[in-house]
Predicted model as a PDB file, atoms N, CA, C, CB and O in Angstrom, pLDDT in the B-factor column:
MODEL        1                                                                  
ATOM      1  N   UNK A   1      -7.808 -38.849 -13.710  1.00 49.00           N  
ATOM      2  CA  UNK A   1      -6.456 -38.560 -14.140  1.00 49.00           C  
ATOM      3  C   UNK A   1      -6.410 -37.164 -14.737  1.00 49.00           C  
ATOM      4  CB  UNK A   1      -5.961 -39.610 -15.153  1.00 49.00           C  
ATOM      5  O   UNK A   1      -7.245 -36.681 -15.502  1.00 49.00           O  
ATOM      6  N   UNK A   2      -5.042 -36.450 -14.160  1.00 59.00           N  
ATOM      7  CA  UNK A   2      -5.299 -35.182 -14.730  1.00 59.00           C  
ATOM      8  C   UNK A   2      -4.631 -35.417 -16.303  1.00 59.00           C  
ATOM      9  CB  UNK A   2      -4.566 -33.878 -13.745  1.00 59.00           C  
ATOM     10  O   UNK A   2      -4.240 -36.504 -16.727  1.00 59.00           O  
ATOM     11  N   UNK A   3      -4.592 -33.604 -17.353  1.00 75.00           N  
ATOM     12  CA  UNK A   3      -4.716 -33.947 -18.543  1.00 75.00           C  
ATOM     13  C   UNK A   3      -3.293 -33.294 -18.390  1.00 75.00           C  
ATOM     14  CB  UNK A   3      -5.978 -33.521 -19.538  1.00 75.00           C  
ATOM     15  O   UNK A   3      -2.940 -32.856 -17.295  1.00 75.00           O  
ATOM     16  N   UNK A   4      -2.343 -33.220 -19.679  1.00 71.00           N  
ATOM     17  CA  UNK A   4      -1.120 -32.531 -19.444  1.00 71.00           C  
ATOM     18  C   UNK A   4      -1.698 -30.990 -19.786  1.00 71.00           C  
ATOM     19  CB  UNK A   4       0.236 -33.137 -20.456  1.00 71.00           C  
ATOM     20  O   UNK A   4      -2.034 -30.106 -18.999  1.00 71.00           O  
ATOM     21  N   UNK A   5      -1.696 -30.993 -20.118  1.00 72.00           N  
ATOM     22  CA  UNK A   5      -2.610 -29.724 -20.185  1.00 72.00           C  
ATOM     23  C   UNK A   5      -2.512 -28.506 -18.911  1.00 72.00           C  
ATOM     24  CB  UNK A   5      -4.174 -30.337 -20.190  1.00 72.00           C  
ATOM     25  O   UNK A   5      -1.732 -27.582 -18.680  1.00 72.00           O  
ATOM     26  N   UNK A   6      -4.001 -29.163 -18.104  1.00 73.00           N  
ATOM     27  CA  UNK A   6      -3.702 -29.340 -17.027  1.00 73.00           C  
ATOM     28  C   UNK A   6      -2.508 -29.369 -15.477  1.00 73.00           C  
ATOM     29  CB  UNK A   6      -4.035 -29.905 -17.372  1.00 73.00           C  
ATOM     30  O   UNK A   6      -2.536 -28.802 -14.385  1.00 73.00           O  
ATOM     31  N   UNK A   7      -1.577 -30.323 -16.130  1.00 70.00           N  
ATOM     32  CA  UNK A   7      -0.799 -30.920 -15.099  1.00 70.00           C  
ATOM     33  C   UNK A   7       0.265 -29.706 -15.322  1.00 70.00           C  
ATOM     34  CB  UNK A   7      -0.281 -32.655 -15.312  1.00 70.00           C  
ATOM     35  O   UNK A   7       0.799 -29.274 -14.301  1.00 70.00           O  
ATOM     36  N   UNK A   8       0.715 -28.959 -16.916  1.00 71.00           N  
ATOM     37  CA  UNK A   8       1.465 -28.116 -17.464  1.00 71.00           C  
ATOM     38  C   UNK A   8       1.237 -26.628 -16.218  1.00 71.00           C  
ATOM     39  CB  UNK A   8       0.927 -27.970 -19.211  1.00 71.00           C  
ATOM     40  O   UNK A   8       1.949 -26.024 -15.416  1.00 71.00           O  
ATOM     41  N   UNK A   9      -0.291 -26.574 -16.732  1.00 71.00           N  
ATOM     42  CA  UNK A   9      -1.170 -25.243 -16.067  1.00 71.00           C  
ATOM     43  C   UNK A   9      -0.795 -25.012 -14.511  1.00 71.00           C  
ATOM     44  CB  UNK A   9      -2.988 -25.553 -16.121  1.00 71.00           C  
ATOM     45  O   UNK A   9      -0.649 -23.921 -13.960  1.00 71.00           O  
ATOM     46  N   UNK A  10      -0.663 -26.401 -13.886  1.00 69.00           N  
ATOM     47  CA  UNK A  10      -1.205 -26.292 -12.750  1.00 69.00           C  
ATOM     48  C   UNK A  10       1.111 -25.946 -12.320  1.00 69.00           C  
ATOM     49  CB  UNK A  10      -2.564 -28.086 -12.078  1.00 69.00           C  
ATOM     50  O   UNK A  10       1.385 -24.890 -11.750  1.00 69.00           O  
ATOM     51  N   UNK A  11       1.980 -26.660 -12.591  1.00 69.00           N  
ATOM     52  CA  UNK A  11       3.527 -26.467 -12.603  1.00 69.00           C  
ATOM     53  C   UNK A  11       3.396 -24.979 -12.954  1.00 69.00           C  
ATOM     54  CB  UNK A  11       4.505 -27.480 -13.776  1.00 69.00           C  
ATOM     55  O   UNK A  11       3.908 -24.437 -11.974  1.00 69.00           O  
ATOM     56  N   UNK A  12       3.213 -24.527 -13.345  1.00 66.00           N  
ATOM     57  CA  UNK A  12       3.434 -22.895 -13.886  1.00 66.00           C  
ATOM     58  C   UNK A  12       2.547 -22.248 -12.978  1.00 66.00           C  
ATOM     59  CB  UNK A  12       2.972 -22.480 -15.611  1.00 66.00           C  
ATOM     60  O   UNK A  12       2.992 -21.101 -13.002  1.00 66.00           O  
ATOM     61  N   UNK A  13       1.805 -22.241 -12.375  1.00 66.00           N  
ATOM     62  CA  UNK A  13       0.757 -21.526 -11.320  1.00 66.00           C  
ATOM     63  C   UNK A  13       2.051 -21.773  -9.798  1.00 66.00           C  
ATOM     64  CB  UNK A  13      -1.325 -22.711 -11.155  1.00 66.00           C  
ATOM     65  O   UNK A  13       2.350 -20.774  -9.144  1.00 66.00           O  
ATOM     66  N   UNK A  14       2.491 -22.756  -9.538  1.00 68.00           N  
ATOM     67  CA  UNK A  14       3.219 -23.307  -8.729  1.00 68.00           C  
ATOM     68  C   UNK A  14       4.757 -22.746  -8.741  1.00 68.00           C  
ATOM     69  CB  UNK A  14       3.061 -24.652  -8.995  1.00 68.00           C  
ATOM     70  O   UNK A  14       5.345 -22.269  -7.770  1.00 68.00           O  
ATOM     71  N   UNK A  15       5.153 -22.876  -9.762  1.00 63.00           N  
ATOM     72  CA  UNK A  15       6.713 -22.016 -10.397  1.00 63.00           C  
ATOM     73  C   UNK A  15       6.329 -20.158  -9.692  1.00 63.00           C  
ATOM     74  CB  UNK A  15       6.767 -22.033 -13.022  1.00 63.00           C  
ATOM     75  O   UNK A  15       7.060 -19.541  -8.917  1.00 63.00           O  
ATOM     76  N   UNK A  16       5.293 -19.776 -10.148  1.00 60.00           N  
ATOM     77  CA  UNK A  16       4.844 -18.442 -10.405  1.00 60.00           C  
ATOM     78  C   UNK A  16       4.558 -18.046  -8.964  1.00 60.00           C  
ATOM     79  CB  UNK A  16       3.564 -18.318 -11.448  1.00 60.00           C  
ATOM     80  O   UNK A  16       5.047 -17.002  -8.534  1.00 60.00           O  
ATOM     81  N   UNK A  17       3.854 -18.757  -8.251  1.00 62.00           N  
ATOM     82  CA  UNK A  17       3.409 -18.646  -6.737  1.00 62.00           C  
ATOM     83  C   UNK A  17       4.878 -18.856  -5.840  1.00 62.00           C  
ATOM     84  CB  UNK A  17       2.120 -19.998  -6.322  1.00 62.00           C  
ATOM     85  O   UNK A  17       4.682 -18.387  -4.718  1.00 62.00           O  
ATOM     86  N   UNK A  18       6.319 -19.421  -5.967  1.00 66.00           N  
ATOM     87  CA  UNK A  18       6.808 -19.757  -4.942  1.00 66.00           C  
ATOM     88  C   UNK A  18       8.229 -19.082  -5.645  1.00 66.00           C  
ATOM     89  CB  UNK A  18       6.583 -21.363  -4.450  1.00 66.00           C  
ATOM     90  O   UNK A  18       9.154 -19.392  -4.893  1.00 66.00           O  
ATOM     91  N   UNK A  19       8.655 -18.424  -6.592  1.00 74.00           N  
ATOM     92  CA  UNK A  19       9.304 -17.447  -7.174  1.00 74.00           C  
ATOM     93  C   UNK A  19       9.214 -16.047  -6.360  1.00 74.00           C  
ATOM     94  CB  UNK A  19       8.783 -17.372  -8.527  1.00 74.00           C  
ATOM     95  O   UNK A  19       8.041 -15.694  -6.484  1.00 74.00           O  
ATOM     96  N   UNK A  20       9.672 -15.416  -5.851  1.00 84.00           N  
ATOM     97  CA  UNK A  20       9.132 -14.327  -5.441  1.00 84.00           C  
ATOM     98  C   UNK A  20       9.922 -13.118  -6.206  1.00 84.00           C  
ATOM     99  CB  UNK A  20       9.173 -14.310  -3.912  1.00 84.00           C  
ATOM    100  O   UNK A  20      11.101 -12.944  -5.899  1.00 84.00           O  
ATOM    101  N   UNK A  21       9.459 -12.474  -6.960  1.00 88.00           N  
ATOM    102  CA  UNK A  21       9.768 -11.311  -7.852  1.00 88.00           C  
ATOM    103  C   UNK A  21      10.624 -10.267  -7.231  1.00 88.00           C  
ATOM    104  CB  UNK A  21       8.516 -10.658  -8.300  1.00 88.00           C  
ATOM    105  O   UNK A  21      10.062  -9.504  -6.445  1.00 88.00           O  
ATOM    106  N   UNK A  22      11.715 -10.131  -7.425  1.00 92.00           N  
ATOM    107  CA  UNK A  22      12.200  -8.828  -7.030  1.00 92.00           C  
ATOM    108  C   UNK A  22      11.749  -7.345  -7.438  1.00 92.00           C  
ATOM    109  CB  UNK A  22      13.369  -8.902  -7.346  1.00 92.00           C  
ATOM    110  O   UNK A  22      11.875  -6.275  -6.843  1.00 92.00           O  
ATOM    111  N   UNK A  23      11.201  -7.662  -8.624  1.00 95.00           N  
ATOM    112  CA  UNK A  23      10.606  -6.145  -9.350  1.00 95.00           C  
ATOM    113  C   UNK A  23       9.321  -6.374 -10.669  1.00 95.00           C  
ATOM    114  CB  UNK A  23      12.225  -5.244 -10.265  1.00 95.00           C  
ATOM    115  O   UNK A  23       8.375  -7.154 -10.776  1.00 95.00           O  
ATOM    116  N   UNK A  24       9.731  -5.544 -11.320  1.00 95.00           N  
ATOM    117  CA  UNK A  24       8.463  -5.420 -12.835  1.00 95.00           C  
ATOM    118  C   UNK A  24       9.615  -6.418 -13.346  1.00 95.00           C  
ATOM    119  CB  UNK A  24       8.036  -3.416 -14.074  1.00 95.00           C  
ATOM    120  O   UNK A  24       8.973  -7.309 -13.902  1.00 95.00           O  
ATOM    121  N   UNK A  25      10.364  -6.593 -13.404  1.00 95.00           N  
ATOM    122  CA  UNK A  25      11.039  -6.954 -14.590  1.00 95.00           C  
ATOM    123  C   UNK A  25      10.817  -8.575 -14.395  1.00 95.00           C  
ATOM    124  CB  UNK A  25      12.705  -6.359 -14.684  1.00 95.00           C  
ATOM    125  O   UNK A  25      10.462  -9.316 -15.312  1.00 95.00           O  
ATOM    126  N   UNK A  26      11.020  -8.896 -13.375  1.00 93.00           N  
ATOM    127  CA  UNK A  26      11.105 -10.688 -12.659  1.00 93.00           C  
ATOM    128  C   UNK A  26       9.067 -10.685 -13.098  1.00 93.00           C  
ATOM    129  CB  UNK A  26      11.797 -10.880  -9.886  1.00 93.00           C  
ATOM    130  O   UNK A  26       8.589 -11.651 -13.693  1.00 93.00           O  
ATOM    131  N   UNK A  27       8.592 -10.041 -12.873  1.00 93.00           N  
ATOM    132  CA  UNK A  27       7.160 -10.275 -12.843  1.00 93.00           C  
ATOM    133  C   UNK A  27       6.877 -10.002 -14.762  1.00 93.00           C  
ATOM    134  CB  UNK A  27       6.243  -8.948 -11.523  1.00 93.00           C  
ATOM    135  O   UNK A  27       6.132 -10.663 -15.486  1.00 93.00           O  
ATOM    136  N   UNK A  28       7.558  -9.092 -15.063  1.00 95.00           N  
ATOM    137  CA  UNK A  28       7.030  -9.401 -16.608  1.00 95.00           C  
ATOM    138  C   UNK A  28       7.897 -11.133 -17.543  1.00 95.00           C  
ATOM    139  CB  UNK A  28       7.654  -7.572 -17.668  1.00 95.00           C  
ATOM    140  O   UNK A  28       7.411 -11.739 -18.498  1.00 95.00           O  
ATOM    141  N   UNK A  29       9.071 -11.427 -16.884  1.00 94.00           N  
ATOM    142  CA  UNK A  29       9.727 -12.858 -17.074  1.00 94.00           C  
ATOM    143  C   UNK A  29       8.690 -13.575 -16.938  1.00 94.00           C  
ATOM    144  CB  UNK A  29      10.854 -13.345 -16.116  1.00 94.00           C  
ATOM    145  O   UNK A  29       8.266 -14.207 -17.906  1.00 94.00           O  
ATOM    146  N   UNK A  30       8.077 -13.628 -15.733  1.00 91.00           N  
ATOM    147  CA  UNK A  30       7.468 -15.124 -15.230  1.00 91.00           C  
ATOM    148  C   UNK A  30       5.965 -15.052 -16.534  1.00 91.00           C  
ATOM    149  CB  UNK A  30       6.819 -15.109 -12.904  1.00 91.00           C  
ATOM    150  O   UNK A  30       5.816 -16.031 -17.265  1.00 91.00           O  
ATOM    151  N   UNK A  31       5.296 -14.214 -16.624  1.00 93.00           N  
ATOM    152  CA  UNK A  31       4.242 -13.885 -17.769  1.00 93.00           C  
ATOM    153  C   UNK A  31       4.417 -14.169 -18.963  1.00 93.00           C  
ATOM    154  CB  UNK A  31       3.967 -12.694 -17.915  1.00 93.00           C  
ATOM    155  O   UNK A  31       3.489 -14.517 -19.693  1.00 93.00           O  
ATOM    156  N   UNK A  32       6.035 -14.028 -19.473  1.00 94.00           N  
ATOM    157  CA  UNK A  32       5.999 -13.914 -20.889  1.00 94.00           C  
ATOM    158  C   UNK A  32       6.335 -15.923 -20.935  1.00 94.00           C  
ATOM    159  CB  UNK A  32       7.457 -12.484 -21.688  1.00 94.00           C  
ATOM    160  O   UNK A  32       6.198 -16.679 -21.898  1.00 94.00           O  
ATOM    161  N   UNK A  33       6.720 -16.200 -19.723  1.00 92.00           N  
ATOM    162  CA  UNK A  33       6.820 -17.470 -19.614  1.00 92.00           C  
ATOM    163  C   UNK A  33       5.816 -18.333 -19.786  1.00 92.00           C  
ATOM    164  CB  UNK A  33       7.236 -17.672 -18.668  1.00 92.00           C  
ATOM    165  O   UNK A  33       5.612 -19.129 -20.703  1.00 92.00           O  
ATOM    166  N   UNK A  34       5.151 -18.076 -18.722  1.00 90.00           N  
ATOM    167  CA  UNK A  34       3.653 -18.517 -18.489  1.00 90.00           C  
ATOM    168  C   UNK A  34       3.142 -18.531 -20.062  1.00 90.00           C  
ATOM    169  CB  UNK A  34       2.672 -17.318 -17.386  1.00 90.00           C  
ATOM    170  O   UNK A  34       2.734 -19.633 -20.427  1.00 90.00           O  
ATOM    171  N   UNK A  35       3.116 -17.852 -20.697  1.00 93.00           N  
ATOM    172  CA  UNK A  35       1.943 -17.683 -21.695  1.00 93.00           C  
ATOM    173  C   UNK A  35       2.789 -18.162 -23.334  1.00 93.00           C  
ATOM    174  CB  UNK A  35       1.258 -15.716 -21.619  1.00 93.00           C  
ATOM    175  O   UNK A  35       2.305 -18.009 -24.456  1.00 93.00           O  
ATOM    176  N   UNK A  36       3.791 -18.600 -23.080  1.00 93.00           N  
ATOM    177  CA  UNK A  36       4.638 -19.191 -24.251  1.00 93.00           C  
ATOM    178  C   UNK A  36       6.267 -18.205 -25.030  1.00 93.00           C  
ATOM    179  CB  UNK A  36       3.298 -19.334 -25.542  1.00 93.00           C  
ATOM    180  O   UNK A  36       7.403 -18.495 -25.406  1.00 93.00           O  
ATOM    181  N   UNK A  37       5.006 -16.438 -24.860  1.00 95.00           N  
ATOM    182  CA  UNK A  37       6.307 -15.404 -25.235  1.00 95.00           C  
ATOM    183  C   UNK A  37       7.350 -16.020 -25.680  1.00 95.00           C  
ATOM    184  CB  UNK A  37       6.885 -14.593 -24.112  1.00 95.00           C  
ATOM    185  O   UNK A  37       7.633 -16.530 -26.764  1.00 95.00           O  
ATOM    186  N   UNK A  38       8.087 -15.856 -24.310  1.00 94.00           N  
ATOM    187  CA  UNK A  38       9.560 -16.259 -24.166  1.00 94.00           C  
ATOM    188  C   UNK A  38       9.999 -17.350 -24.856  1.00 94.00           C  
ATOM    189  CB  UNK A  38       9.905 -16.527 -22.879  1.00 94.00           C  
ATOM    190  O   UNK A  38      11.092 -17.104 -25.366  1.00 94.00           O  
ATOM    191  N   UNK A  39       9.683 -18.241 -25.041  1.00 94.00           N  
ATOM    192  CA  UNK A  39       9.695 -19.070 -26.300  1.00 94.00           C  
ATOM    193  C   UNK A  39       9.776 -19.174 -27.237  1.00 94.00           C  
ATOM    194  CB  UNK A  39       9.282 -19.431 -26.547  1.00 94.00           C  
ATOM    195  O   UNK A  39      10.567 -20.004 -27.685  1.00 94.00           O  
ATOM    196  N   UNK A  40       9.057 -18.448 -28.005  1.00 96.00           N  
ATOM    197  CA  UNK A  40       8.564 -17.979 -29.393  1.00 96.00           C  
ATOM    198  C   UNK A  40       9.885 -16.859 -29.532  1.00 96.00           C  
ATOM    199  CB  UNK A  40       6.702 -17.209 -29.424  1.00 96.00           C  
ATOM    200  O   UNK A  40      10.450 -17.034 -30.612  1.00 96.00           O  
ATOM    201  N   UNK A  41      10.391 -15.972 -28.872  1.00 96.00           N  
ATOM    202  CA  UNK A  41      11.305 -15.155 -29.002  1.00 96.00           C  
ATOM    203  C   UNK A  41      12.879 -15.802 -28.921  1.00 96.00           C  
ATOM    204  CB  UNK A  41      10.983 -14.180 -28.024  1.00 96.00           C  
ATOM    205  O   UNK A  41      13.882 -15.428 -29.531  1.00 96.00           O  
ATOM    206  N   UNK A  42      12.730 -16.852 -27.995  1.00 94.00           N  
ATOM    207  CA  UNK A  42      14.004 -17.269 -27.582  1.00 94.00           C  
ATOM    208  C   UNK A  42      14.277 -17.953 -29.737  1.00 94.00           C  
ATOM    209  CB  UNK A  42      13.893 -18.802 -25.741  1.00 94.00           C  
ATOM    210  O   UNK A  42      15.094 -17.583 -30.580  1.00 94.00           O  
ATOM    211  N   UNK A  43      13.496 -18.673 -29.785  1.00 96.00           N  
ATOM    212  CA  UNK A  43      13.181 -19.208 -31.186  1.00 96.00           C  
ATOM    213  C   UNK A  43      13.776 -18.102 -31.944  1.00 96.00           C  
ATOM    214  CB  UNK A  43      11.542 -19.485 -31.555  1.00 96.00           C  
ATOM    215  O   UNK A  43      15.005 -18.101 -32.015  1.00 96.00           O  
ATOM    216  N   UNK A  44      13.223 -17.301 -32.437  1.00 96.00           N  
ATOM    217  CA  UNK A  44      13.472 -16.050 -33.338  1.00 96.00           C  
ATOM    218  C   UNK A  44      14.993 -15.496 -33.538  1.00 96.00           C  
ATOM    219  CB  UNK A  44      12.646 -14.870 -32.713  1.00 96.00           C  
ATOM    220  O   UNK A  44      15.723 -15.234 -34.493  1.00 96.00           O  
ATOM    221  N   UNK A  45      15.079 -15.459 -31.973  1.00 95.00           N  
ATOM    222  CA  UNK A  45      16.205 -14.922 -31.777  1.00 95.00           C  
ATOM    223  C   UNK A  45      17.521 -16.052 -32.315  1.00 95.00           C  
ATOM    224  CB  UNK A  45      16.173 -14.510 -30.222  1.00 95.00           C  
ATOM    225  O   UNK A  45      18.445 -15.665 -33.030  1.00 95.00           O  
ATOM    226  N   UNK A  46      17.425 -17.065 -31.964  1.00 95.00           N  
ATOM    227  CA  UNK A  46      18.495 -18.166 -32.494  1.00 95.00           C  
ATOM    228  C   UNK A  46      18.200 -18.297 -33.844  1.00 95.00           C  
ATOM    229  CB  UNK A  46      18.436 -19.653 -31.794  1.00 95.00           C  
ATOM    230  O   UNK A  46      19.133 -18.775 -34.488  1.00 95.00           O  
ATOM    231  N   UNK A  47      17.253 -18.039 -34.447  1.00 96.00           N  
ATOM    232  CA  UNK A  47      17.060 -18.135 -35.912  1.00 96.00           C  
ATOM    233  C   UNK A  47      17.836 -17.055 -36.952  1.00 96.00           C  
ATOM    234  CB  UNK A  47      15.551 -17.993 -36.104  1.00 96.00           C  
ATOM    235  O   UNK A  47      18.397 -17.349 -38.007  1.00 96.00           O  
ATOM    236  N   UNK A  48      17.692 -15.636 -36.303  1.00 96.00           N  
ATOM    237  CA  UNK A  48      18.199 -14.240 -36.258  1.00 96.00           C  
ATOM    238  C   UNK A  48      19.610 -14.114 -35.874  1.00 96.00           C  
ATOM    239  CB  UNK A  48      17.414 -13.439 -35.328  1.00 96.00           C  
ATOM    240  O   UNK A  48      20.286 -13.160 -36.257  1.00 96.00           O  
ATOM    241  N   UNK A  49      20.048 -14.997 -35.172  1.00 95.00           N  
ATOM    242  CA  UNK A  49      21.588 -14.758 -34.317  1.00 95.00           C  
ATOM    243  C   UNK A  49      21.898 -14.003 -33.462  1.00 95.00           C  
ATOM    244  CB  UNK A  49      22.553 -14.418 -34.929  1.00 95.00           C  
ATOM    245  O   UNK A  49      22.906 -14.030 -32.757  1.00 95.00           O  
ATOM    246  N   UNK A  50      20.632 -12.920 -33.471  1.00 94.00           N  
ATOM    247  CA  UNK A  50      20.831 -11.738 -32.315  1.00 94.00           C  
ATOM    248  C   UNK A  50      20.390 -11.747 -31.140  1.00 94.00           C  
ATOM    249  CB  UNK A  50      20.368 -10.628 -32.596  1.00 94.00           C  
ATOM    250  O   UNK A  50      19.422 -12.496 -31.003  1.00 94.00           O  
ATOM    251  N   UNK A  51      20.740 -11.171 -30.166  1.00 94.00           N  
ATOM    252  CA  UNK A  51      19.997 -11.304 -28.741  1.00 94.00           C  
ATOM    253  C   UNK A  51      19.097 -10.355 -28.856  1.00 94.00           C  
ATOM    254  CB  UNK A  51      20.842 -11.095 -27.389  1.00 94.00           C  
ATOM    255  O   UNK A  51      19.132  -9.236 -29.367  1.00 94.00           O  
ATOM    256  N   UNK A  52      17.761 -11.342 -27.958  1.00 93.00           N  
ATOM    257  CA  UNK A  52      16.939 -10.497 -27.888  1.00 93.00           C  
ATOM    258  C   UNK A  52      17.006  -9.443 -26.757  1.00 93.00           C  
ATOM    259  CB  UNK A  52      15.923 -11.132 -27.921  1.00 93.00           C  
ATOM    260  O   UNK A  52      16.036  -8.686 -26.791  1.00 93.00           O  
ATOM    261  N   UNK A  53      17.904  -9.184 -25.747  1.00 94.00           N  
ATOM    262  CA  UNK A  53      18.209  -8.307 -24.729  1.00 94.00           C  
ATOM    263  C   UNK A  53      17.369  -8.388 -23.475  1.00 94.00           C  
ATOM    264  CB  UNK A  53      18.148  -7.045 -25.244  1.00 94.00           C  
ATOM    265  O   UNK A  53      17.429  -7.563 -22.563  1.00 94.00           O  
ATOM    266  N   UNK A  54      16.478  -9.587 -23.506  1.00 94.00           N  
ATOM    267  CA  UNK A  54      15.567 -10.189 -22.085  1.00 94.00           C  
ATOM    268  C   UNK A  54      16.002  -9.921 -20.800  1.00 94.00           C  
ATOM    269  CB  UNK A  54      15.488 -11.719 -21.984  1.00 94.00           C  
ATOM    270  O   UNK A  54      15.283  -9.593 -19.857  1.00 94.00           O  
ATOM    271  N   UNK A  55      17.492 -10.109 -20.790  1.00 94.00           N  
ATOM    272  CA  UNK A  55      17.937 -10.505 -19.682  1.00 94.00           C  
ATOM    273  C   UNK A  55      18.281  -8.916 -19.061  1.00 94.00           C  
ATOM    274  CB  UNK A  55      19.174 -11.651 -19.880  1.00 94.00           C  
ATOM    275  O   UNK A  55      17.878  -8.483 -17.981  1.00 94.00           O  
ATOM    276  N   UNK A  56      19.063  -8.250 -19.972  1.00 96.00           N  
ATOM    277  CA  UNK A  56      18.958  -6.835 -19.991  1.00 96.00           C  
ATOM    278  C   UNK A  56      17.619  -6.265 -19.550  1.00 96.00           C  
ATOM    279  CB  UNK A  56      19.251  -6.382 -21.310  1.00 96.00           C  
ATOM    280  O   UNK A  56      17.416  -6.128 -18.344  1.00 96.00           O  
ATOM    281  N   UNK A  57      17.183  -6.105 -19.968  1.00 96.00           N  
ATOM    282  CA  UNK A  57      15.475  -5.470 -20.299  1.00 96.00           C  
ATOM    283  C   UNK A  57      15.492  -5.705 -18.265  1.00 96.00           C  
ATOM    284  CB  UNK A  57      13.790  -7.004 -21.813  1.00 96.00           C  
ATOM    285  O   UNK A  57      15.892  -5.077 -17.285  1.00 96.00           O  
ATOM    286  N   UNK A  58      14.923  -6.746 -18.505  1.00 96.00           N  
ATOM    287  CA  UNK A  58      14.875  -8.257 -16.806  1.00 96.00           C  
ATOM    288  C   UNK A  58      15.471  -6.932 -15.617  1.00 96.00           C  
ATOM    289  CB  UNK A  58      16.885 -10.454 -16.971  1.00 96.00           C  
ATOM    290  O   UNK A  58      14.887  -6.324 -14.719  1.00 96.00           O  
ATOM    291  N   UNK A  59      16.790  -6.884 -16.106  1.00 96.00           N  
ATOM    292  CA  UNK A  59      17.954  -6.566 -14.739  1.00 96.00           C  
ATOM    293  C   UNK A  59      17.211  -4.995 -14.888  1.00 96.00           C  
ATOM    294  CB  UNK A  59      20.296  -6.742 -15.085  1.00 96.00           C  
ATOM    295  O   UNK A  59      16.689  -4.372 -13.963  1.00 96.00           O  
ATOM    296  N   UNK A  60      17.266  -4.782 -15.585  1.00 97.00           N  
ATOM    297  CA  UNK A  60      16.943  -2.586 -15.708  1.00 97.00           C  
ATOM    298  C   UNK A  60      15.459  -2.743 -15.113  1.00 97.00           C  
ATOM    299  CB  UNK A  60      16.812  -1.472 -18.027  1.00 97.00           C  
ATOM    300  O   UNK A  60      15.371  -2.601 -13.893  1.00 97.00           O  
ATOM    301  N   UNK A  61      14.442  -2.981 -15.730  1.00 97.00           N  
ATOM    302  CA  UNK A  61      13.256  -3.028 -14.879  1.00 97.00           C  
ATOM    303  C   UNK A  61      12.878  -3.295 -13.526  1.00 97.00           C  
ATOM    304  CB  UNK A  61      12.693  -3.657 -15.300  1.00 97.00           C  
ATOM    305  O   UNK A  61      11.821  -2.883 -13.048  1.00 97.00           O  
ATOM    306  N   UNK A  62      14.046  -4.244 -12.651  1.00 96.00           N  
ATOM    307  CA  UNK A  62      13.720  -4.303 -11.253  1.00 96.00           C  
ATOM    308  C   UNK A  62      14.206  -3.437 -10.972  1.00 96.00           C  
ATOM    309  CB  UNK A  62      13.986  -5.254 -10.463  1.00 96.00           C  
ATOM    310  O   UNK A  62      13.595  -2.825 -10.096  1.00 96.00           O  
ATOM    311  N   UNK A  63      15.389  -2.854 -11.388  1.00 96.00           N  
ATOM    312  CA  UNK A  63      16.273  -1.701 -10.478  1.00 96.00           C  
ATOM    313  C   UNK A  63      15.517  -0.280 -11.116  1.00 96.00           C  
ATOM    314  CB  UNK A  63      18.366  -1.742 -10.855  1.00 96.00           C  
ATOM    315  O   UNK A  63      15.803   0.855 -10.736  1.00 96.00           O  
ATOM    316  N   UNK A  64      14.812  -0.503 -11.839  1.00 97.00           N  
ATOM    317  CA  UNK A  64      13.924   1.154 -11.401  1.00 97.00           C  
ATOM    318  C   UNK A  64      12.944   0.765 -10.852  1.00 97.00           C  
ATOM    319  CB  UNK A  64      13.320   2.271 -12.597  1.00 97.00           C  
ATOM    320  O   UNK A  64      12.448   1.565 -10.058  1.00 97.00           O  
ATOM    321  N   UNK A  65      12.329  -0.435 -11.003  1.00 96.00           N  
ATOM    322  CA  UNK A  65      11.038  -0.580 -10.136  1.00 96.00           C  
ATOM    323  C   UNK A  65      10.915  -1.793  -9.280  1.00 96.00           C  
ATOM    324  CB  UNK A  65       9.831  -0.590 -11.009  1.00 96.00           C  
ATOM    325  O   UNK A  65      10.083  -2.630  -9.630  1.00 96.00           O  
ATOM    326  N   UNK A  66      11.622  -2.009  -8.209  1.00 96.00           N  
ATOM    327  CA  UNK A  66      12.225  -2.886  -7.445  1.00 96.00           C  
ATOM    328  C   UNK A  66      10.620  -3.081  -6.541  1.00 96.00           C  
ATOM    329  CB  UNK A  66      13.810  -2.246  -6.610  1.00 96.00           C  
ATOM    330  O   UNK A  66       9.827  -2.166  -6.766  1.00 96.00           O  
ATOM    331  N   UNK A  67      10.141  -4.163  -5.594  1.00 93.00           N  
ATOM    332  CA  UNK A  67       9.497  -4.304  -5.026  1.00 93.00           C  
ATOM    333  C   UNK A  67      10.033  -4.170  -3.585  1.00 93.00           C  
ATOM    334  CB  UNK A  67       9.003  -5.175  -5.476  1.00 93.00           C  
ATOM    335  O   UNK A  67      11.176  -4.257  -3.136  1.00 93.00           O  
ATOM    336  N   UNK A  68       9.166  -3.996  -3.166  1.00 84.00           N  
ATOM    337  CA  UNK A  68       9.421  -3.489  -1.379  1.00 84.00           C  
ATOM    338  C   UNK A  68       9.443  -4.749  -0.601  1.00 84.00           C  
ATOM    339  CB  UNK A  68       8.012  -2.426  -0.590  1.00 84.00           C  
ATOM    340  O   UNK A  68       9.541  -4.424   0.582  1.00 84.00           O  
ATOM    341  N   UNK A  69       9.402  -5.892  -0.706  1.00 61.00           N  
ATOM    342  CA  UNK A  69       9.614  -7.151   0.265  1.00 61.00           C  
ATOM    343  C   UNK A  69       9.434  -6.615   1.562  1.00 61.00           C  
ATOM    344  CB  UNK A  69      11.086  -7.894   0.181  1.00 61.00           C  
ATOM    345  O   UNK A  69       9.534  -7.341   2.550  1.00 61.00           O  
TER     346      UNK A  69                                                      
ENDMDL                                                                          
END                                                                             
């Protein structure tokens, strides 16, 4: 039996593999995901009331550094 742990690890390898990134910005999302980040900030930020500007940040980073598909 797998562990959740595990079963967590292995959904996020899977999310990450069949996502296909339009740029830096979609590829720094899926990382800060993967590894909790985005979480911990989304947190902060509702604690704070302010936006953390992710989504911003997100959209500007593919459109200067867009991937070539």
């Amino acid at each position: 039996m797998q562990s959740l742990y595990g079963a967590i690890a292995n959904y996020k390898l899977y999310y990450m593999e069949n996502k296909k990134s339009k740029g830096l910005g979609d590829t720094i999302a899926k990382i800060t995901k993967a590894t909790g980040i985005k979480k911990v900030v989304k947190k902060v930020s509702e604690a704070t009331g302010k936006d953390c500007g992710c989504d911003k940040r997100q959209d500007t980073l593919n459109r200067l550094f867009p991937y070539n598909n």
